[in-house]
C-alpha positions in Angstrom: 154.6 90.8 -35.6 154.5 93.9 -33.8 151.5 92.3 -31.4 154.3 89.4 -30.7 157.2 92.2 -29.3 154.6 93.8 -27.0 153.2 90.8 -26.1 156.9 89.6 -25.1 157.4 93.0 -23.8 154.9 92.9 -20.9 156.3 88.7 -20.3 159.4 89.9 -20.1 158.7 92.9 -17.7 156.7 90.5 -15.4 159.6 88.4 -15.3 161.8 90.2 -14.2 159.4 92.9 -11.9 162.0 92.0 -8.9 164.0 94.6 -10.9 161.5 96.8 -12.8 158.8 97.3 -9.9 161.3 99.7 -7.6 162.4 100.8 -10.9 158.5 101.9 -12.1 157.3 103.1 -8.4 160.5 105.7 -8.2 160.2 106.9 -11.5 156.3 107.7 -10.8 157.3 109.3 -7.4 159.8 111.2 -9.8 158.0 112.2 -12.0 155.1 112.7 -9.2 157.6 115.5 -7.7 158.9 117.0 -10.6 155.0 118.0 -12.2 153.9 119.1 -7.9 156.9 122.0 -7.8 156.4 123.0 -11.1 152.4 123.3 -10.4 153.1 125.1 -7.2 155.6 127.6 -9.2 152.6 128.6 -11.3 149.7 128.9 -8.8 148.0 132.4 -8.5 148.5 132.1 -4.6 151.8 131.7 -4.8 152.2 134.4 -7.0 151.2 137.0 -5.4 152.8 136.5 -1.8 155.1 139.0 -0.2 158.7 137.6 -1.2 157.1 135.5 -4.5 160.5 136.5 -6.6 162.5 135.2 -3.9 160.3 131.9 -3.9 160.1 131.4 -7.3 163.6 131.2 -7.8 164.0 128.6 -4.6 161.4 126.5 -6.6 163.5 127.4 -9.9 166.6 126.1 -8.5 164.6 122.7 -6.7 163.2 122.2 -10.8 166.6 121.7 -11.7 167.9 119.6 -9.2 165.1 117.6 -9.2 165.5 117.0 -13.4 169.4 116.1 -12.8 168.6 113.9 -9.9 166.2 112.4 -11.8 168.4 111.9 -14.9 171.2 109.9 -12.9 168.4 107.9 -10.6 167.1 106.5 -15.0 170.5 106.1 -16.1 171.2 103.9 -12.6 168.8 101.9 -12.9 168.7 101.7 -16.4 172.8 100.3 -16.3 171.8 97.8 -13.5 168.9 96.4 -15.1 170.5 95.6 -18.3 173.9 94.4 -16.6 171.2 91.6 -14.8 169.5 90.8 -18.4 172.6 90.2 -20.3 172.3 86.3 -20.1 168.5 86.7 -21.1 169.0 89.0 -24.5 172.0 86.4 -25.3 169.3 83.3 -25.3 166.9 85.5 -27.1 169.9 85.8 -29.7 170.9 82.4 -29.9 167.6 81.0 -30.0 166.9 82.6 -33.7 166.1 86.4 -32.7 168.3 89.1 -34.8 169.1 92.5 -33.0 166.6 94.3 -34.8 164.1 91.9 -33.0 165.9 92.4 -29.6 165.6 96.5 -30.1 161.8 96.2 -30.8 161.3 94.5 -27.8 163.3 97.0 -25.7 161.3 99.7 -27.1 158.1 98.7 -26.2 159.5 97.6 -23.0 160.9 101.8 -22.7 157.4 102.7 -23.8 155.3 100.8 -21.5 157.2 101.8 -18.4 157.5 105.8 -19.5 153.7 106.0 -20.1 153.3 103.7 -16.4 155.9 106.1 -14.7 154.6 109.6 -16.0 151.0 108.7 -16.6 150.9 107.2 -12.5 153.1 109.7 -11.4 151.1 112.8 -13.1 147.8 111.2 -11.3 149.2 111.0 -8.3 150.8 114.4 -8.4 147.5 116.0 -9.3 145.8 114.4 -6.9 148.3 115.5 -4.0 149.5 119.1 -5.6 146.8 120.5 -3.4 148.0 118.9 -0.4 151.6 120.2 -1.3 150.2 123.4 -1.5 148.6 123.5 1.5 151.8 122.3 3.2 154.0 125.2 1.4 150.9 127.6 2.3 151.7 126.8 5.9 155.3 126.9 5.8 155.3 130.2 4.2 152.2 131.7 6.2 149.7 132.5 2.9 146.3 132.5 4.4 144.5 131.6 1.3 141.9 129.3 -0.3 143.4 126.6 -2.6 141.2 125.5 -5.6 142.0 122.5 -7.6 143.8 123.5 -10.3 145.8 121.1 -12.9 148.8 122.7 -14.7 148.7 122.1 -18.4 152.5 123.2 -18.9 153.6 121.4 -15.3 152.0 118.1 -17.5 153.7 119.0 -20.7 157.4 119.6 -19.2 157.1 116.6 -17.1 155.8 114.4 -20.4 158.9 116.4 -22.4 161.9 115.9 -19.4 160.9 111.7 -18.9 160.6 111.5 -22.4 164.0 112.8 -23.8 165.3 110.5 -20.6 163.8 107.5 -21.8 164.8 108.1 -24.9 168.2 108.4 -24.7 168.7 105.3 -22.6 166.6 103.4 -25.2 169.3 104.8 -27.7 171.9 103.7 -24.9 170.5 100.0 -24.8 170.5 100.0 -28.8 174.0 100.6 -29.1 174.8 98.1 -26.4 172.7 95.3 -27.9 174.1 96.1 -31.0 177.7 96.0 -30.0 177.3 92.9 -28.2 178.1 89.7 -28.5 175.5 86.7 -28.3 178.4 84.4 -26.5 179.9 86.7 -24.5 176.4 87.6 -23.6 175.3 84.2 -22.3 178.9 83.9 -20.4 178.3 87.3 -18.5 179.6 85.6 -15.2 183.5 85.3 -15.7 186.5 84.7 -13.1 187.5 87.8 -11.7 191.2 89.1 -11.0 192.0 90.1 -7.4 191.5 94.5 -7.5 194.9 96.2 -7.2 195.8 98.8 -4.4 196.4 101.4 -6.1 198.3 103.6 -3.6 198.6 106.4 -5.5 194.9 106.9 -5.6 194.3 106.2 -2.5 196.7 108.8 -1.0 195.1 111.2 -3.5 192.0 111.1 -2.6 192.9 111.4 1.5 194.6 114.3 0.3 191.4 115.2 -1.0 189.0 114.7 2.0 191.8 116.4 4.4 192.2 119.7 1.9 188.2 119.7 2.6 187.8 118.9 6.3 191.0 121.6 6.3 189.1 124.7 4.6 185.9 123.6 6.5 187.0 123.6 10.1 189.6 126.7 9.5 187.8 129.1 7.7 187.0 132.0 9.8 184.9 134.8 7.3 181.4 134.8 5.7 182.4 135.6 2.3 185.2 133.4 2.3 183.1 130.3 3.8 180.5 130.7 1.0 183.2 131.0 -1.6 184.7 128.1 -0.7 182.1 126.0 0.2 181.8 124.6 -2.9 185.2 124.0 -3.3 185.4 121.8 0.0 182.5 119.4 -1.5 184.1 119.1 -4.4 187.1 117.9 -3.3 185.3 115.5 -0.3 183.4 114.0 -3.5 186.2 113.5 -5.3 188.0 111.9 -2.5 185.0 109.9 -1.3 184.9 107.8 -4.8 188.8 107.4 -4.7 189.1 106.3 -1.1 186.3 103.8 -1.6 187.5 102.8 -5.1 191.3 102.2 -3.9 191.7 103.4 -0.4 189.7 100.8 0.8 191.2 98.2 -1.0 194.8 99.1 0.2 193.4 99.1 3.7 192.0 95.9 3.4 195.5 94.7 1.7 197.3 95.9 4.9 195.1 93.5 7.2 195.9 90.6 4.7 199.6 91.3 5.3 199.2 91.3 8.9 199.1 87.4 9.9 198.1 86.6 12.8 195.0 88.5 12.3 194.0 87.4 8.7 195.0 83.9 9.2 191.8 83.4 11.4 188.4 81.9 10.0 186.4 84.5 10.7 189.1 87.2 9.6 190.2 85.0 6.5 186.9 84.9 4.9 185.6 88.4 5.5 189.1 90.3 4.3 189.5 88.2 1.3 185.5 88.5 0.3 185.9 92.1 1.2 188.4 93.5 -1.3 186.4 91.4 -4.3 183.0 93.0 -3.0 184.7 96.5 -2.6 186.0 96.2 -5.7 182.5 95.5 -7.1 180.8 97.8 -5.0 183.0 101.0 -4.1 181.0 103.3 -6.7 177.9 102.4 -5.3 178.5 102.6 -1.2 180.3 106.1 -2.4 176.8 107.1 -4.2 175.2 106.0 -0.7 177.8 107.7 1.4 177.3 111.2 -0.6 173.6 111.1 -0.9 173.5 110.2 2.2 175.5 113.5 3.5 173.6 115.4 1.0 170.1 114.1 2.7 171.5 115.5 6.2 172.9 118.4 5.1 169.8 119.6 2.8 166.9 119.0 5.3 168.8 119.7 8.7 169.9 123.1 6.7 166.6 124.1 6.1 164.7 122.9 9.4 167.6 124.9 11.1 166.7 127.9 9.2 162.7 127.7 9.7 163.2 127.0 13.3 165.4 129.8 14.0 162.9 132.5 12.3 162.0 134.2 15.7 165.3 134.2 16.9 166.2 136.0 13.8 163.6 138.5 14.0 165.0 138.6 17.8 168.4 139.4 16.5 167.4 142.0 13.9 164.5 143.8 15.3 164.8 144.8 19.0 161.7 146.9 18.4 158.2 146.2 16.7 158.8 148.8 13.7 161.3 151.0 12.2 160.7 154.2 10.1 163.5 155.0 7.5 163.9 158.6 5.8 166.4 159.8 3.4 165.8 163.4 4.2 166.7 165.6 6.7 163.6 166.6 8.6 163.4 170.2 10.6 162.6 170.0 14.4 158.8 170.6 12.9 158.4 167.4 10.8 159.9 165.4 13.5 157.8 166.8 15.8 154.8 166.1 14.2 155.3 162.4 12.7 156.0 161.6 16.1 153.2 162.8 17.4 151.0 161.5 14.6 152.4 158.2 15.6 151.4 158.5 19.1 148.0 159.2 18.6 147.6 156.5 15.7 148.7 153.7 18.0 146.5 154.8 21.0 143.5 154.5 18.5 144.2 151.4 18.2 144.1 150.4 22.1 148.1 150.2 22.1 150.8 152.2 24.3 154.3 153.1 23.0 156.7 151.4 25.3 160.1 152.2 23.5 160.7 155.1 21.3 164.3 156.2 20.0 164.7 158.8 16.6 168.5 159.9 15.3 169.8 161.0 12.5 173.5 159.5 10.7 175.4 159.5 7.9 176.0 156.5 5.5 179.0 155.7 3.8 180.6 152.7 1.6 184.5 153.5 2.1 187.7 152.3 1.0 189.8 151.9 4.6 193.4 152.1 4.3 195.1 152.7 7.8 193.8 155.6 9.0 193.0 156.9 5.9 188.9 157.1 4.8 188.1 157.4 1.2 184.6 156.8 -0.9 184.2 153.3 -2.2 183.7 154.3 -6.4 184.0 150.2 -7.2 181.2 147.6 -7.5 180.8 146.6 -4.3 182.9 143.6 -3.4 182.4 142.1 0.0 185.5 139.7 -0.6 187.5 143.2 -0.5 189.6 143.2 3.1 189.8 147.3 2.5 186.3 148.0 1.9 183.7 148.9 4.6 180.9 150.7 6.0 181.2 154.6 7.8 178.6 156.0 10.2 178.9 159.0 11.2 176.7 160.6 14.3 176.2 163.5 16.8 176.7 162.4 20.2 173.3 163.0 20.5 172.0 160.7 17.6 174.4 158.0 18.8 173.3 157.6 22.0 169.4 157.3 20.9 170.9 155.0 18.8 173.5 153.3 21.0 170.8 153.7 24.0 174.0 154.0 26.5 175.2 157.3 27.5 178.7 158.7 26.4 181.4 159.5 29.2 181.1 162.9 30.2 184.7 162.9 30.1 184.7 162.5 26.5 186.2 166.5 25.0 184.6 166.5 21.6 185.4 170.1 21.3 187.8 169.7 18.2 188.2 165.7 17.7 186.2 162.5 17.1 185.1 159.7 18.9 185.7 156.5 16.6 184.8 153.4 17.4 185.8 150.9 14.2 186.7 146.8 12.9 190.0 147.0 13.0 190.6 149.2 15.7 192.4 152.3 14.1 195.9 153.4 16.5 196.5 157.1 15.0 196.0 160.4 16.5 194.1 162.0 13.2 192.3 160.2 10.8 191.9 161.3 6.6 188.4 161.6 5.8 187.6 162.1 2.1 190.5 164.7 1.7 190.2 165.9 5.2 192.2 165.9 8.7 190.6 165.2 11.6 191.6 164.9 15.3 190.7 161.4 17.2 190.1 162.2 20.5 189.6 157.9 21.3 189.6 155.2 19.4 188.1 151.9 20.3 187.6 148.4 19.2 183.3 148.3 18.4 181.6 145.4 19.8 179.3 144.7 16.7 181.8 142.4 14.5 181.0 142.5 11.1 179.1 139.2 8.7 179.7 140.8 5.3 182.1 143.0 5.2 185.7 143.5 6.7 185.3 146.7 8.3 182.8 148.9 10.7 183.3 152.3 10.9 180.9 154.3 13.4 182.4 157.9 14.3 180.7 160.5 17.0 181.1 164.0 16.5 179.6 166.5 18.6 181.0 169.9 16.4 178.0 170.5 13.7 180.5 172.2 12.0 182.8 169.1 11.9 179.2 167.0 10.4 178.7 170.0 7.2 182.3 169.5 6.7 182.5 165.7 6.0 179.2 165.8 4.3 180.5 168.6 1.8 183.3 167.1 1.2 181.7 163.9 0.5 179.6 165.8 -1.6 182.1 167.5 -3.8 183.3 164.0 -4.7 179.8 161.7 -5.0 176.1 163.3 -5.9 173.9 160.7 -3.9 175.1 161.2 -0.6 172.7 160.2 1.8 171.7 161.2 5.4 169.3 158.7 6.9 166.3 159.3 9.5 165.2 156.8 11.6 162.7 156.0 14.4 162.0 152.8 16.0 159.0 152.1 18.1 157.8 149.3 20.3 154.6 148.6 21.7 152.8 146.6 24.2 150.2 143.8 23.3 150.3 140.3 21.8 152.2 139.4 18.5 148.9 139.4 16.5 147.7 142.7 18.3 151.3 144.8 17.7 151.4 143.5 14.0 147.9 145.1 13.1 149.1 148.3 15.1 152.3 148.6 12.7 150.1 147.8 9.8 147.9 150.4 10.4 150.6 153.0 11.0 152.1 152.1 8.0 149.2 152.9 6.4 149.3 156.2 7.3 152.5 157.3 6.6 152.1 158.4 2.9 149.3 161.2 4.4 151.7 162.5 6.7 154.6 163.1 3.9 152.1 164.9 2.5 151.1 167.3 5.3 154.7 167.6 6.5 155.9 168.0 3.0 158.1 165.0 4.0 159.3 162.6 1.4 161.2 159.1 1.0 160.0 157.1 3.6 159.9 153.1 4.3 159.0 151.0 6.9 160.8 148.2 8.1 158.4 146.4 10.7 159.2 142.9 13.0 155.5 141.7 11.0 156.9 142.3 7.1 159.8 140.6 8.5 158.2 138.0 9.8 156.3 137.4 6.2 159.9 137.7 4.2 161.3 134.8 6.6 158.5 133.0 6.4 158.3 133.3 2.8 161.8 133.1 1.9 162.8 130.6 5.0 159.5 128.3 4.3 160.7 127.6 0.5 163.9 126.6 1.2 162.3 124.2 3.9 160.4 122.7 1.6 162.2 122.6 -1.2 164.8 121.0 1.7 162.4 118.3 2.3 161.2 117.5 -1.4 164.8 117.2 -2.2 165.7 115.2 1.1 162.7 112.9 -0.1 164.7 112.5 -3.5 168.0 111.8 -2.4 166.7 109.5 0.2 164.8 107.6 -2.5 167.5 107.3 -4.7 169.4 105.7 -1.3 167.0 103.4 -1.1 166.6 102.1 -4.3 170.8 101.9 -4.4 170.5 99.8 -1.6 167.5 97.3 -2.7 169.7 97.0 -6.2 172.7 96.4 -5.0 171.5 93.5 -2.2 169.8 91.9 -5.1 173.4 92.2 -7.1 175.3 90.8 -4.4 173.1 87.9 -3.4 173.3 86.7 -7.0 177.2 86.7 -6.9 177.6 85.8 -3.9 175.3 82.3 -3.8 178.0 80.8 -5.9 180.6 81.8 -3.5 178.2 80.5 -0.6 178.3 77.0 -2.0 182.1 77.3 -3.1 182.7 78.0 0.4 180.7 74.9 1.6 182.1 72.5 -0.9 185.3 73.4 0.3 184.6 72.3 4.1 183.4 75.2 6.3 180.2 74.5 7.9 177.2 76.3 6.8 177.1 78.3 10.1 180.6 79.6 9.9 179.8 81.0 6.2 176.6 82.6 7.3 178.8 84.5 9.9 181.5 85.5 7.9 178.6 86.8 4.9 176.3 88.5 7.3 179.7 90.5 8.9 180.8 91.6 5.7 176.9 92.4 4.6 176.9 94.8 7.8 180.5 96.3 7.3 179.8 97.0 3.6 176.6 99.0 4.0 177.5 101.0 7.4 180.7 101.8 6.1 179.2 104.5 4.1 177.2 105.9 7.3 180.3 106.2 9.3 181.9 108.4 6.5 178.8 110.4 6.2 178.8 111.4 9.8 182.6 112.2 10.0 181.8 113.8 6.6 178.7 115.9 8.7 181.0 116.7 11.8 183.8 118.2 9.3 181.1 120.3 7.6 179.8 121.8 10.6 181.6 125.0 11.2 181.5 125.7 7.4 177.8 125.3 7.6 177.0 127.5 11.0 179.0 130.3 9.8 177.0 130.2 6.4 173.9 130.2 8.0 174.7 134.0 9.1 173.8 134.8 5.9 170.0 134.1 6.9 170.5 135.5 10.4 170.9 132.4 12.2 173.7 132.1 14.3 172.0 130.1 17.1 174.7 127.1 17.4 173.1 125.0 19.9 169.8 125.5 17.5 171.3 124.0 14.5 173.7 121.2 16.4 170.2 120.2 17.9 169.0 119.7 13.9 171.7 118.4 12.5 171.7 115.6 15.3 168.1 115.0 14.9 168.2 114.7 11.1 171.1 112.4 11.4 169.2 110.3 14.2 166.2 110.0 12.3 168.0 109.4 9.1 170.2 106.9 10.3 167.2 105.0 11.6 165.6 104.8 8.6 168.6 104.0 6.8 168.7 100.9 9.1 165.4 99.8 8.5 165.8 99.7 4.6 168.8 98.2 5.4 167.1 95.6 7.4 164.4 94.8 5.0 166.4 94.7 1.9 168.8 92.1 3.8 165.8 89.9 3.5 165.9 89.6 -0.1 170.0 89.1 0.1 169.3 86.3 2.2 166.8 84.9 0.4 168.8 84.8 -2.7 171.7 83.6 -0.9 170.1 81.0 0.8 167.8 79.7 -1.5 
């Protein structure tokens, strides 16, 4: 007996392989992805790169939405391919076959696809994970050796995730089968009633989409555009399933009303097949529409922020290194890590061609007007009143600045401040204290993160031990920073050695200038933490891209084979009643096209909507190139849309050949 259920298992799955086959090669491209990022999160190489942690978690966070995608692509499928076998488990029924019979077949049916779709997929991942490697190896600039390596726990998980899948739609199908009825089963094709406009829906979920588009093109701050980003795609979601469940059956409803246009052959037929395919349909070309934006977003996103990694390190590091010291060093120290420096990068066939060194003042401060107190809270960047204080000699700032202060500028008993928002008053209350303003101006650096800037020039030492002792009196770990930033001539391979080297050297010359707390911050290490950090998002972009494009296609192929099933008997309805076979190829291949570009157009407007949102978020990587990421978002949607037009065209084949048949 149990020979006859597999044997009837494997019949049955070659039967019906039109359904299955895209069903088998996308679960072992699934599970194919799933086992390569968990490898690649576990490979030595990987491990110890500069910016691993931050990797790791990129890769962490790709796991899990590669699990969940994964999860709704089997339950998909799984929904359509059973809703297509009704008729089929019915005449098993009928024909003598109890339930119990029916679930033993579907088990061994579950079985033999999970051990095709893991086993394939886990061969064809360990045969590529290398090659992945060696692509995320370039991406994030690792100069290593790859060996082959097979992960033991990557095989296990991946065994253990498809597995509890396949098990609870097997569980799934045994209710369903046991629920169902034999006659109702064989009968699965029933009249339908004409889809309601249900207005109320339909206006919600505009609402929806416009409260969206409405915090995406208005919103003005950082903080606030990554706080509400999620909120805005929540809300298009949710209105992108109720305009396409309802809106778009009012609208067609509107055009029926209209007369003169819907009493017209061509018009007739596709509005009235319309609202009975949308109705069908709606959850499906929103799925399509969504993914779709998702596919865009993702891997333009991420191209957008590999792409702009020099312009970054352009932004951020005008010179090839910084040095940073929490200490105040005497005229002697500076003197001689300074010269050290010199002499270091002349050994190594190099000429300093910028130099600047200056000393300041950090502070995190609660701004009130023009009163300045110490920031004691967690820090909170959604906080309007905190911000950041500098505080300078005139000498410092203009190292720092490199422009030269008017000499007309009488520091003799005020301040210079220059602050986001521009402060109006004559004195200014720092940490307890009074101070004279002797000018106040708006700075031209406008601030990412926080709300306010704060940079203040004094040139009364006096005025400096002041602040700083009263800072001290309230807070212990008041800092006063040290820096030096030096360029150099050469290439970019020759000045990142240099910087190397000199780095190098620092920790002997704390020690003979007694001269602690020290860090580097060079354009090179940079370079490495974009490439690192920048690279995994890329391709974690593109491995996700690959998924949600899949899933697109395979929505596509499922739901051409679902509507050329339905609508053959409406193809020869429509002949029988005395339109020529010409005019009802017309009127199917126009609704065909508006059906499955609908969901393209709504993407895009859905893209152009998200755009501001999107550039202003990418600040947060130090990309704030516009023309940059406009160029990658129009390239991923060009490319994107082409291939969505392609599948489109080849899947049409099999809806014709259906239909026509």
């Amino acid at each position: 007996m149990k020979r006859f259920y597999q044997r009837l298992a494997i019949i049955n799955l070659k039967s019906n392989r039109q359904f299955y086959l895209p069903y088998l090669l996308v679960g072992m491209f699934s599970a194919m992805l799933f086992y390569s990022i968990r490898a690649i999160q576990r490979n030595e190489g990987v491990a110890k790169m500069r910016g691993a942690d931050i990797l790791s978690i990129v890769l962490a966070m790709g796991t899990v939405i590669i699990g969940i995608c994964v999860c709704i692509f089997l339950f998909y499928t799984n929904s359509f391919v059973m809703k297509r076998r009704r008729k089929e488990l019915g005449m098993f029924n009928v024909l003598g076959m109890e339930k119990k019979h029916i679930i033993w077949v579907l088990f061994w049916e579950a079985l033999f696809l999970y051990v095709a779709s893991v086993g394939g997929g886990l061969v064809i991942g360990i045969v590529f994970n290398k090659l992945l490697t060696m692509f995320l190896y370039q991406l994030t600039g690792i100069a290593e050796s790859i060996p082959f390596y097979i992960s033991g726990v990557g095989c296990l998980q991946t065994a253990q995730l498809f597995g509890v899948m396949y098990a609870v739609l097997l569980g799934y199908n045994f209710i369903q089968v046991k629920r169902s009825n034999p006659i109702v089963l064989l009968h699965s094709t029933v009249g339908e009633r004409e889809p309601r406009a249900k207005w109320i829906h339909a206006v919600f979920g505009i609402g929806c989409i416009l409260v969206g588009y409405y915090l995406a093109l208005t919103v003005q701050d950082l903080i606030m555009a990554i706080g509400l980003f999620f909120i805005a795609v929540i809300l298009v979601i949710v209105g992108t399933y109720e305009v396409f469940m309802t809106g778009s059956i009012a609208f067609l409803k509107l055009l029926r009303k209209n007369k003169s246009y819907y009493y017209q052959t061509k018009h007739f037929i596709t509005v009235s097949g319309m609202i009975y395919r949308m109705k069908q349909n709606a959850v499906g070309l929103a799925n399509i529409c969504i993914l779709s934006t998702m596919v865009m977003v993702i891997v333009s996103t991420t191209v957008c922020m590999y792409a702009g990694i020099e312009d970054a390190l352009a932004k951020e590091h005008d010179l090839d290194a910084s040095f940073y010291y929490d200490a105040i060093p005497t005229k002697t120290q500076k003197m001689y890590l300074l010269e050290q420096m010199k002499t270091v990068i002349a050994e190594q066939g190099r000429e300093v061609t910028a130099l600047s060194e200056f000393m300041y003042m950090p502070f995190t401060v609660h701004c009130d007007g023009n009163s300045i107190k110490l920031y004691n809270d967690a820090v909170d960047y959604s906080n309007t009143q905190m911000g950041m204080l500098r505080i300078y000699s005139r000498e410092d700032y203009e190292q720092y600045s490199g422009q030269k202060l008017s000499e007309n500028l009488d520091f003799e008993e005020g301040m210079l401040i220059m602050s986001i928002p521009h402060i109006e008053s004559e004195v200014v209350e720092i940490f307890g204290q009074t101070y004279e303003v002797t000018k106040s101006i708006e700075a031209n650096e406008k601030p990412q993160y926080i709300q306010n800037i704060i940079e203040i020039v004094v040139d009364d030492p006096a005025i400096m031990e002041q602040i700083y002792n009263s800072a001290k009196a309230q807070k212990s770990d008041v800092q006063v920073k040290y820096e030096i930033f030096v360029d150099i001539d050469g290439t970019k391979e020759e000045r990142r050695q240099c910087t190397q080297v000199v780095a190098s050297k620092m920790v002997e010359w704390q020690e003979q200038a007694a001269f602690d707390a020290r860090s580097l911050d060079s354009v090179s290490e940079a370079r490495e933490e974009y490439l690192s950090l920048n690279g995994g998002f890329l391709f974690l972009g593109l491995f996700l891209g690959t998924m949600f494009l899949l899933i697109t296609v395979l929505i596509i192929y499922y739901k051409q084979i679902s509507e050329g099933y339905e609508d053959r008997t409406r193809f020869t309805i429509m002949t029988n009643v005395g339109l020529s076979r010409n005019e009802v190829k017309v009127a199917i291949r126009s609704q065909v096209r508006t059906v499955f570009f609908l969901p393209m157009v709504v993407a895009v407007i859905h893209l152009a909507a998200a755009f501001p949102m999107i550039n202003l978020i990418l600040m947060v990587f130090k990309i704030e190139n516009t023309r940059l990421f406009v160029g990658c978002l129009s390239g991923t949607a060009l490319v994107f849309l082409g291939l969505y037009y392609i599948v489109f065209k080849l899947t049409s084949q099999t809806y014709y050949t259906i239909v026509y048949r």
